[in-house]
N, C-alpha and C positions, 0 to 999 in steps of 0.2 A: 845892514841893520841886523841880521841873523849872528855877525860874526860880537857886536855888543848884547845880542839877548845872550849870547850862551855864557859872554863875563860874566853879564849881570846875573844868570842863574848859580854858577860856580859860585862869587863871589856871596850869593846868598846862602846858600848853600853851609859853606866855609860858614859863615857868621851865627849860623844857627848853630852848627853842629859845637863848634866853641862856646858859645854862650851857655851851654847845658850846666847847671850845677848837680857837684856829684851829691848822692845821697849821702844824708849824715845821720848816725844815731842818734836819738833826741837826747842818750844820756849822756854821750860825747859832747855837747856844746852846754853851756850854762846859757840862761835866758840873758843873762848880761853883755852889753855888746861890746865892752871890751875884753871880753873871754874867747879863745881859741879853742885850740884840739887840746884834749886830755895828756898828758904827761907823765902822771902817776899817782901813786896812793899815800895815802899818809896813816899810819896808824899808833894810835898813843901819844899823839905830840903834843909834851909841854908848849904852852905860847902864852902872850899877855893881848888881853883885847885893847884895840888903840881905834884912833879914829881919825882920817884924813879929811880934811873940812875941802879942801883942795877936787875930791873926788865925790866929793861926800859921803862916803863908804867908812864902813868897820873893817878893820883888817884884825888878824892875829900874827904876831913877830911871833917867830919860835927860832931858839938856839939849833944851828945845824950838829948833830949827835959826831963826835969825834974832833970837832975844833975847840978854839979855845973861844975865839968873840967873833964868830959868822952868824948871820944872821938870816933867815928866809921869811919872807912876809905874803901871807897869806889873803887878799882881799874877800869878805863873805858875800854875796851879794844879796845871801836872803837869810839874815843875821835876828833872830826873832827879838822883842822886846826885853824880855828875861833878859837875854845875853847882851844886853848893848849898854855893858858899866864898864866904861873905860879905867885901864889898869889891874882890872879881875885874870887874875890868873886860871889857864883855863884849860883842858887834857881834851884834844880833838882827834878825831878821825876823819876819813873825806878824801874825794878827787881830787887832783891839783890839773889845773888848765892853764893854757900859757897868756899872757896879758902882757899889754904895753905899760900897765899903771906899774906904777913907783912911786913911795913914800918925798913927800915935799919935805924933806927933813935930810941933814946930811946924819946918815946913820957913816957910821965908820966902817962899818964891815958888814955891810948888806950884799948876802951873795944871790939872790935871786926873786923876783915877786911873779907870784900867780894870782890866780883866782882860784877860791878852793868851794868848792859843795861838800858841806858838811852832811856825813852820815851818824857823829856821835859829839857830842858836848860833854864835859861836867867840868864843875868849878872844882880847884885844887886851892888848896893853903901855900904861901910863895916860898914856903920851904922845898 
């Protein structure tokens, strides 16, 4: 009986010590729970606001700077009222976090979708 208490405490043991979640920065994760770890920053980015009924979410498409038709799509998750006119062209700044969401749409040269926390907005003219 002593030789199954000491499994059983190991094996308890083991199972706690695993289960521990590591600390995370509250600014590293977006409230959204398809949102991951932080990836990078965006700054000045042309994009047009769209709207995926599929997630229900706003997202912003912005041209990737240096190609010719790539495309990165940005989902917002706390997208304010003001800003939610689809087709508005629109100059953001903000985190990019990693997400499984993807546009229900066959874009042709979609190279990658995040989640983005926007730290700056403004409306642009589509010139």
């Amino acid at each position: 009986m002593k030789k199954y208490l000491g499994i059983f405490v190991l094996a308890l043991l083991t199972l706690v010590v695993s289960c521990t979640k590591d600390k995370v920065d509250k600014d590293e994760v977006l409230s959204c729970s398809e949102c991951g770890k932080k990836t990078g920053e965006l700054t000045d980015r042309r994009g047009v606001v769209l709207y995926d009924s599929t997630f229900a979410r706003y997202y912003i498409m912005m041209h990737v700077p240096g190609t010719i038709d790539s495309f990165d799509v940005g989902y917002v998750c706390d997208l304010s009222e003001e800003h939610q006119k689809v087709g508005k062209h629109v100059e953001v700044g903000g985190s990019l976090f990693l997400t499984s969401l993807a546009p229900n749409r066959s874009f042709c040269c979609l190279k990658r979708s995040y989640c983005l926390k926007l730290s700056s907005i403004l409306w642009k003219s589509e010139a």
